[in-house]
N, C-alpha and C positions, 0 to 999 in steps of 0.2 A: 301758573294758570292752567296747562294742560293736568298738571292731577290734579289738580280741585274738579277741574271738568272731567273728567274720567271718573273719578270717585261718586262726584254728584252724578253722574250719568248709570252708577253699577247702582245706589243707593235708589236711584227712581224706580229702575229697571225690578228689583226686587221687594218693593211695593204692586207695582202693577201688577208682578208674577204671583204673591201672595193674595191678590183679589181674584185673577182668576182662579187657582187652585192650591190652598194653603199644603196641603199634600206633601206636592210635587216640590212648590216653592222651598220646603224646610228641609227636604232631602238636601236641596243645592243649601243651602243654608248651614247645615254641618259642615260641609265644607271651608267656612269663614274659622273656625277657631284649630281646624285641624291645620290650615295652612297657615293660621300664627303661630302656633309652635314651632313648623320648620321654618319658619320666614326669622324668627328669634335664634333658635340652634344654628340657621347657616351665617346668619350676621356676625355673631361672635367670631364664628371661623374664618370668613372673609375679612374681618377687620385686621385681624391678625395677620393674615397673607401678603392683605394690601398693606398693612407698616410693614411690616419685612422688604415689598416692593418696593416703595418710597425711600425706605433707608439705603437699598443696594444702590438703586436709581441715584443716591445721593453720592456714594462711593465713586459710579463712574465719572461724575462733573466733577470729582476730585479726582481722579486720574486723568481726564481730560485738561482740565486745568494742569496740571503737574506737567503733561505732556506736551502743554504747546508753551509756559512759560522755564521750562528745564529745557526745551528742545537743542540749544545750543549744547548744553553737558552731555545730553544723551549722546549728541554726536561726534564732540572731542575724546568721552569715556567709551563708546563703539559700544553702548547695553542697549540700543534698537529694539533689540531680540527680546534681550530678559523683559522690555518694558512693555514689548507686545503681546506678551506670551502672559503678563501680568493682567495686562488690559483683559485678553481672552477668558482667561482665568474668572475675571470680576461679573464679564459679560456674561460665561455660559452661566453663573450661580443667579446672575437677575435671568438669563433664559427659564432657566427650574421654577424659580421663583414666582414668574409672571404666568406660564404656560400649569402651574398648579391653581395660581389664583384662579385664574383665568378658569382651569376643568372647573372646578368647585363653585364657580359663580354661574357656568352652565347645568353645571348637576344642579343647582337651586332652580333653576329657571325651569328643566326638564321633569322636575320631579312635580313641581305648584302644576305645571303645563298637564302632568299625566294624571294628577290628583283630579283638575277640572273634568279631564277628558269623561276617567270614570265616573265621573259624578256623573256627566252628560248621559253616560249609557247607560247609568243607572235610575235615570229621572227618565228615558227614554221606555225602557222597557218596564218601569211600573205604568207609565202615561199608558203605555201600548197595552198593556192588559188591562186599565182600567176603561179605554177606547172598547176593547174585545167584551167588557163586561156589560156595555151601555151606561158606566158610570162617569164617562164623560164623551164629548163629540172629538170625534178626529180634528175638525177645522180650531176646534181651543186647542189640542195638542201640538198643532201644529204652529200658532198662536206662540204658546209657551217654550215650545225648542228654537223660537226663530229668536225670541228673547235673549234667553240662555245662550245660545250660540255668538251674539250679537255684544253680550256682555266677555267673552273670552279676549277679544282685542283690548279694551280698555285694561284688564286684567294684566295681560302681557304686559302693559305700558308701565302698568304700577311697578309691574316686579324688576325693569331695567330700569323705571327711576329709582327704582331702592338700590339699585345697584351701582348706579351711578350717585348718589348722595353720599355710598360708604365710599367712593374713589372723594368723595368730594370732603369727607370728612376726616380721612387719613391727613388731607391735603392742608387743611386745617388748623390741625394737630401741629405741622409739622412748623407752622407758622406761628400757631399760639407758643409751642415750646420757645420759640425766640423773641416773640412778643411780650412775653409775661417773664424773661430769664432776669431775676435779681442782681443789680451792679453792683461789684465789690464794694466800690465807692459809691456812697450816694449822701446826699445832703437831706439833712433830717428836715421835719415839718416847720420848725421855728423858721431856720435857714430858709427855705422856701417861700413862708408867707412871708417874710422881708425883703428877700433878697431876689425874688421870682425866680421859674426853672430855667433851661434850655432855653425853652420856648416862648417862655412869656419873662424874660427878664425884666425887673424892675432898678432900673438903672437909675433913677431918682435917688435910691438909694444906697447906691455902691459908695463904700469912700475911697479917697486915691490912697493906691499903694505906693510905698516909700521903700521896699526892699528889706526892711530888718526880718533877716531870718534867724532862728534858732532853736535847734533841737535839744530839748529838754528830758533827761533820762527815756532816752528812746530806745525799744526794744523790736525788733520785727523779725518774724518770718514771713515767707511769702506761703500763701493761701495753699499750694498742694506739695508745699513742704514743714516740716517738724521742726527743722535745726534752723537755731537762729542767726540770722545775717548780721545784726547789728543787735548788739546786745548793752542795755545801761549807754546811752550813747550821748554825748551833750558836746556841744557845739553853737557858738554864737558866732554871726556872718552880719557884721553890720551894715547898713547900705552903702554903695559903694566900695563893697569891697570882693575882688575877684578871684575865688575859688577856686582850686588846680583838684582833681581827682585824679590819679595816674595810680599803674598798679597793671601785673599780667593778664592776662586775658580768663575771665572766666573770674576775676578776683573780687566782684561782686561794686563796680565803681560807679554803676548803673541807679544802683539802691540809693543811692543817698538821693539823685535827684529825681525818682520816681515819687521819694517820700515828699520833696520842695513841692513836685507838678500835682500829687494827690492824686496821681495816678493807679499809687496806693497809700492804704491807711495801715500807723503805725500800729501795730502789734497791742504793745502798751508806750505809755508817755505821750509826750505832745511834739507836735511842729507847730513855731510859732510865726506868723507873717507878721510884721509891726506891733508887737507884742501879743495878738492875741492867736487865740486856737485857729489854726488854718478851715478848721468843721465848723466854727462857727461862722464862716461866712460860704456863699456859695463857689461853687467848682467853677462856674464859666465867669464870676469875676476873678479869681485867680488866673487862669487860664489866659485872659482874655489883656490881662498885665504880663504875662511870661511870650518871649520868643525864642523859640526853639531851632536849631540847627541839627538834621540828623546828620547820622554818617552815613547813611545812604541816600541822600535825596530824593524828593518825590516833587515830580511837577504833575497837575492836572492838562487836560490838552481843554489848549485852546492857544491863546497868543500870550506873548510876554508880557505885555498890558498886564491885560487878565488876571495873571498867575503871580505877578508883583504885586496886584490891588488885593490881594488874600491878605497881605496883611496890612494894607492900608485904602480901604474901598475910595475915600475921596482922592487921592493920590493922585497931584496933577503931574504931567510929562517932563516938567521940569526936576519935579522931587524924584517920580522915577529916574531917570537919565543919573541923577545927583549920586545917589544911592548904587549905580550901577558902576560909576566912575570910581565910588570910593571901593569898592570892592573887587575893582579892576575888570568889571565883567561888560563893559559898555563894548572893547573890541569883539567881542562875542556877539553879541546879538548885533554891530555894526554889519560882521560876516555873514549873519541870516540873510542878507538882503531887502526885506521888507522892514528892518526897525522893532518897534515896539510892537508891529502887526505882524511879527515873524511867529508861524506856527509851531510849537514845539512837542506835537506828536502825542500820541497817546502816553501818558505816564512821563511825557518828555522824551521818549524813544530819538527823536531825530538830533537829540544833545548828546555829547558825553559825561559819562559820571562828574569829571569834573567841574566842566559846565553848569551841567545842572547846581552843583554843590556852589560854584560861585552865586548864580542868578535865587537858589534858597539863602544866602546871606545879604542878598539885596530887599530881600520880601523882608527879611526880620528885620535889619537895618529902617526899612521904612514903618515896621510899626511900633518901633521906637518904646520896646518894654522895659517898665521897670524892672524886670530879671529877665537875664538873657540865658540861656543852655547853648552850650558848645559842645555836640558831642561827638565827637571824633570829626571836628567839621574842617578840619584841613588834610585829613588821608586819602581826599581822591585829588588834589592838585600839587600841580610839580612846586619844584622847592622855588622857583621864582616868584611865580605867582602865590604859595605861603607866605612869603616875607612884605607882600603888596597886602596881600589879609593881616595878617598881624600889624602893620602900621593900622590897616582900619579899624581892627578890632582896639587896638590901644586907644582910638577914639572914641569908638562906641562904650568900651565899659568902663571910660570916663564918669564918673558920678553914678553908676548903676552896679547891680548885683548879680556878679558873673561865677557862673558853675562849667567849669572845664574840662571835662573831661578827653585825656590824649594820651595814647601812646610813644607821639612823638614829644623828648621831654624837653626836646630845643625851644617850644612854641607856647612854654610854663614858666620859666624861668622870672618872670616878671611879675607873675602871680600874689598876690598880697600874702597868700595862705595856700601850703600844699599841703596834701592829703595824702599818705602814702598809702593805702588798702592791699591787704593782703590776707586770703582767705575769707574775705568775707567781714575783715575788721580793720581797724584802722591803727596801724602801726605806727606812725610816723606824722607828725604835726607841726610846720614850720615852711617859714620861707627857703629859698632855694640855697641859700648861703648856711644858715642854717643848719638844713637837714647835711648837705653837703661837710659841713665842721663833722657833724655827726659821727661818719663812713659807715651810716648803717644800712637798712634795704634801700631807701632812695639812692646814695650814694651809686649801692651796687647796679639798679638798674639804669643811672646816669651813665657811668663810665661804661658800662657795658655793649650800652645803643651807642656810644662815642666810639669806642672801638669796633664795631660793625661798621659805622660812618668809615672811618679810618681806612676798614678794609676796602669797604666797597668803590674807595675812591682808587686804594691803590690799585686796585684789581682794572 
């Protein structure tokens, strides 16, 4: 509202100026197109300064972030130093950066500013001679510079709202670039108008999932790489049946259930859910059937309640409690003090890994999915409390469709189907007995982790 009014107030002001003396008026008048060229040449250059600003600016909340959630590393590795001297580093390049912006956006402001000036003294000393000549009265002259003069603040106003719109349109930018970013995955227009999005799900028309998976000549690489991970790849997983992925680290065991969750999209070939294309139906009914288990736990803060009902919103105190028992976590949140209204911190911060790891297999246990993921969901608790999870889980993927992914290969053993993956492929395909007659790579990495066991006991 203030430039409209500023604008509308310069535009009156040089009407009035043109009835008194059209002259005088069109001197200042040149001035309007001479200062839309540089008001255009320094926009360019400013826009530019200020994305550079905004990007550095972006750097430090990532070094800031780095630095208060690594804080513990920083301190057991003693790099303080290097990470200050890093920070420093980032800070004085947005110093250059801002305090460039910054001259260049006053050299615009000072140059429009000295532009008017001499206009002023140029409308002034033709007015003064045409005064001197009796072809006008001093009191109009006077009249006319109080105008003029009267219009410079308005002027000013416009040139640091322009200035402020390019801060504001950097800012923008930087919002739209995340706003408009294309998702790997996404469900086509048919899928949508049936199956509704995100947001507007049409639930009417979901049907119930049964579990049957099966990868059908599937090929994938991942999107910022070239080499194929899984190449011509076919596998059928009937429902209820429980899935072992095991293999080194780095071996690529992650892949297969990326491709079940549609987290990402095959390459070439198909995944199929209850026999049809996993694409043909939407992501958040898949999604919304699959319970997941990381290996690193995440709880949101707020209470236990809470953070159990994520995966089952009507979930009464009873079914919680149930579901805590089976998974041996009820002593856990007994010792919070408060119950089910015990607060567990930002990120779950006031738990331990383990903890948290039992109380995320009470959430998935209560929202009772037709495919369950187990991803490394027993490597942050002690071997007692694994052997109380694995009795649960031998309940849970009871009649359901379980993908396992472990290193430890004690907690596979019973697995309907292992997977042995190596490199990025899949080596070895069989039950535990099985792969074991074998004495091939499974074998070697069974007895291997057994004689580790072995030592570590004698030691």
């Amino acid at each position: 509202m203030d430039f409209i009014w500023n604008f509308s107030y310069i535009l009156f002001v040089f009407i009035v100026m043109f009835r008194i003396n059209a002259t005088l008026a069109g001197i200042l008048l040149i001035l309007v197109p001479v200062a839309g060229v540089f008001i255009v040449l320094f926009q360019r250059k400013l826009i530019v300064l200020k994305r550079r600003v905004r990007e550095l600016n972006s750097v430090i909340s990532g070094d800031f972030n780095e630095g208060i959630t690594g804080a513990r590393t920083i301190r057991t590795l003693m790099v303080g130093k290097t990470i200050e001297q890093d920070f420093r580093k980032d800070t004085r390049t947005m110093e250059k950066a801002s305090v460039r912006s910054t001259g260049v956006s006053a050299l615009f402001t000072a140059t429009v500013t000295l532009m008017s000036s001499v206009a002023l003294s140029l409308v002034l000393y033709v007015g003064g001679q045409l005064t001197m000549e009796r072809m006008m009265e001093i009191g109009t002259l006077s009249v006319f510079m109080s105008y003029a003069l009267q219009m410079m603040d308005p002027i000013q106003f416009i040139l640091e709202a322009i200035s402020a719109m390019l801060d504001v349109q950097v800012n923008i930018e930087r919002v739209n670039e995340l706003l408009h970013t294309e998702p790997d995955v996404k469900d086509s227009s048919a899928v949508v108008e049936k199956y509704g999005d995100m947001f507007h799900p049409k639930r009417e028309n979901w049907e119930p999932l049964l579990g049957d998976v099966e990868f059908r000549n599937v090929s994938f690489h991942y999107p910022d790489g070239e080499e194929m991970v899984l190449e011509h790849f076919n596998l059928v997983v009937p429902k209820g049946t429980s899935v072992a992925i095991v293999g080194e680290t780095g071996a690529g065991k992650s892949t297969l259930v990326n491709l079940v969750c549609r987290f990402f999209e095959p390459t070439e070939g198909q995944v199929l859910i209850d026999g049809r294309d996993a694409r043909e139906r939407s992501q958040l009914w898949l999604h919304s059937h699959i319970g997941y288990v990381l290996q690193t736990p995440h709880l949101f803060s707020g209470t236990v309640r809470e953070n159990l009902r994520y995966g089952k919103p009507d979930a009464t105190d009873d079914e919680i409690w149930e579901a805590l028992r089976l998974v041996a976590a009820d002593a856990v949140v007994e010792r919070m003090g408060h119950g089910l209204d015990s607060d567990v911190g930002e990120g779950g911060d006031l738990l331990s890994t383990g903890e948290k790891q039992l109380l995320s297999f009470a959430r998935a246990f209560l929202a009772d999915p037709a495919i369950l993921v187990l991803d490394e969901a027993t490597s942050s608790v002690d071997t007692v409390t694994e052997k109380r999870i694995q009795h649960a889980i031998s309940v849970l993927t009871k009649n359901r469709t379980t993908f396992m992914i472990a290193h430890r290969l004690s907690t596979v053993v019973d697995a309907s189907r292992i997977l042995a993956v190596r490199d990025g492929k899949i080596v070895e395909s069989g039950t535990h007995a099985e792969l074991m007659a074998q004495k091939g790579y499974y074998y070697h990495l069974y007895t291997r982790q057994y004689e580790d066991v072995e030592t570590d006991k004698a030691l």
